[in-house]
C-alpha positions in Angstrom: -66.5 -17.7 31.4 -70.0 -18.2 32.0 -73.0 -18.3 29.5 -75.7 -16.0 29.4 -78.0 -18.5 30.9 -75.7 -19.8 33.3 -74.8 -16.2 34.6 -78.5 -15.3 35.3 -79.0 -18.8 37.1 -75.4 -17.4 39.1 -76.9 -14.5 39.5 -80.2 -15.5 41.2 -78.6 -18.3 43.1 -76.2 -15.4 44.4 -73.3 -16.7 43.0 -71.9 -13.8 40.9 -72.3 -10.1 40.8 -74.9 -8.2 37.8 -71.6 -7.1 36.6 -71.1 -10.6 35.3 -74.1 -10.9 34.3 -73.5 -7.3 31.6 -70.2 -8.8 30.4 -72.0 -12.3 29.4 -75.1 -10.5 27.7 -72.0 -8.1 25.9 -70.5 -11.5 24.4 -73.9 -13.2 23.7 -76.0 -13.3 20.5 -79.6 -12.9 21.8 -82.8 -12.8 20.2 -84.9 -10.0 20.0 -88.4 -9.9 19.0 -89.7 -7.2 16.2 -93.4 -5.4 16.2 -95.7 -5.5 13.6 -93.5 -2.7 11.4 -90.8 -4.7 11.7 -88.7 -2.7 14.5 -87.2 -4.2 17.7 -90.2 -4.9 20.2 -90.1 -2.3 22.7 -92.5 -1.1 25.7 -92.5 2.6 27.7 -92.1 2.5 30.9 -91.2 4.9 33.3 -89.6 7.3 31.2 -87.7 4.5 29.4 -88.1 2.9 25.8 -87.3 -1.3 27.2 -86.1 -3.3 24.3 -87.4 -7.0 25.0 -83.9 -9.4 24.8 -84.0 -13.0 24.9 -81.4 -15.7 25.7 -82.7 -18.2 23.3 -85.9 -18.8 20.4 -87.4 -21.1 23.7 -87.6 -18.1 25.7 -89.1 -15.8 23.2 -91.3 -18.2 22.5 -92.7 -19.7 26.1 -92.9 -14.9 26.1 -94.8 -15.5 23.0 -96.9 -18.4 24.6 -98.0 -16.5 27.6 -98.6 -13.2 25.9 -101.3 -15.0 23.7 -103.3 -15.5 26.9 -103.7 -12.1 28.2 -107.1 -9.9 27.3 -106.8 -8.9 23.6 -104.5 -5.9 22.8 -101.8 -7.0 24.3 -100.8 -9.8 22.3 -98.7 -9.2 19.1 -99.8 -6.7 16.8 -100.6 -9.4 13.7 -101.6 -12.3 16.0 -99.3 -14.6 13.9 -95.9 -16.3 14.6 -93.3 -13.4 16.3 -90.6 -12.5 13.8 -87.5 -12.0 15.3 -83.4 -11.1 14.9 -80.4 -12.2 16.6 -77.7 -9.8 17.4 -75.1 -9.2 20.0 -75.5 -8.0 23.6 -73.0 -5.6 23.2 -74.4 -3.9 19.8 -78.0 -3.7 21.6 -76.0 -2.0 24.6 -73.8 0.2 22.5 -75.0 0.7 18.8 -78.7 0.5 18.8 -79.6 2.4 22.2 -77.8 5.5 21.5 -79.8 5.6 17.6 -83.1 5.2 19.5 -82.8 9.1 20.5 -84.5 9.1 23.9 -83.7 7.3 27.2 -83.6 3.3 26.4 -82.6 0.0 28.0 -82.9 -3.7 27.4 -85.1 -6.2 29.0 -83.7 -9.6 29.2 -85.9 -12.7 29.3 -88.8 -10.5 31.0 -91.6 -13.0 31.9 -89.2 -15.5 32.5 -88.4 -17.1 35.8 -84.5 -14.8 35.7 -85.5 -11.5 34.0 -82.8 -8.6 34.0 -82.6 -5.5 33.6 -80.6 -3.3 31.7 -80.9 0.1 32.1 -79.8 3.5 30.4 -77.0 3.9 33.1 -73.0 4.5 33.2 -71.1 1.6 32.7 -74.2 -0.1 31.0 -74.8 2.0 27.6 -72.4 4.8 25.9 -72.4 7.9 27.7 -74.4 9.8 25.3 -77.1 7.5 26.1 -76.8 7.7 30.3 -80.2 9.1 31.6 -79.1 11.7 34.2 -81.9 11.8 37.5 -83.2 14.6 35.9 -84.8 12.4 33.3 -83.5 13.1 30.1 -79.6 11.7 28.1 -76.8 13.7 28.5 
């Protein structure tokens, strides 16, 4: 079985399907930022609530590192050191998604040099959290 890391590498070199890439994020403990209130670090976009994922503290950090040089308001709310949690891929995927009550997904080392994305889609999260193409959960 592949690691996490080693999957993405895989995956960008070609060498394995995203399929893979779900089941190693399932099996993985990854770390995931929280915001200034202390809840998981998400963004909006497109109709979808992105949880920020990391394989490792050195990616959230070299995130960390090159959000503090963007224009002010988009670095982290307090400006200090980024709090974070570890938890597992799967309880992101199958726990926390379908409590955050409107169409969600996960973000996995975005800003890194193998971001993935994973989406609010069957076979992905729990089907009460699947956004149908007419934009909203079933």
């Amino acid at each position: 079985m592949l690691t996490l890391p080693d999957a993405l590498t895989a995956l960008y070199a070609g060498g394995v399907e995203p399929t893979e890439v779900l089941g190693a994020f399932r099996r993985t403990t990854v770390v995931v930022p929280l915001d200034g209130r202390g809840g998981l670090w998400t963004v909006p976009h497109g109709g979808v609530w992105w949880i920020h994922a990391f394989c490792d503290e050195a990616s959230l950090a070299r995130f960390a590192a090159a959000r503090a040089k963007e224009p002010p308001g988009v670095v982290h709310p307090d400006g200090a050191a980024w709090d974070y949690v570890t938890t597992w891929g799967a309880r992101l995927l199958d726990v926390v998604i379908p409590e955050v009550g409107e169409p969600a997904g996960v973000a996995l080392d975005v800003g890194g040099s193998r971001p993935f994305f994973l989406p609010p889609l069957a076979g992905v999260v729990p089907e009460t959290a699947v956004v149908t193409t007419g934009g909203g959960t079933r």
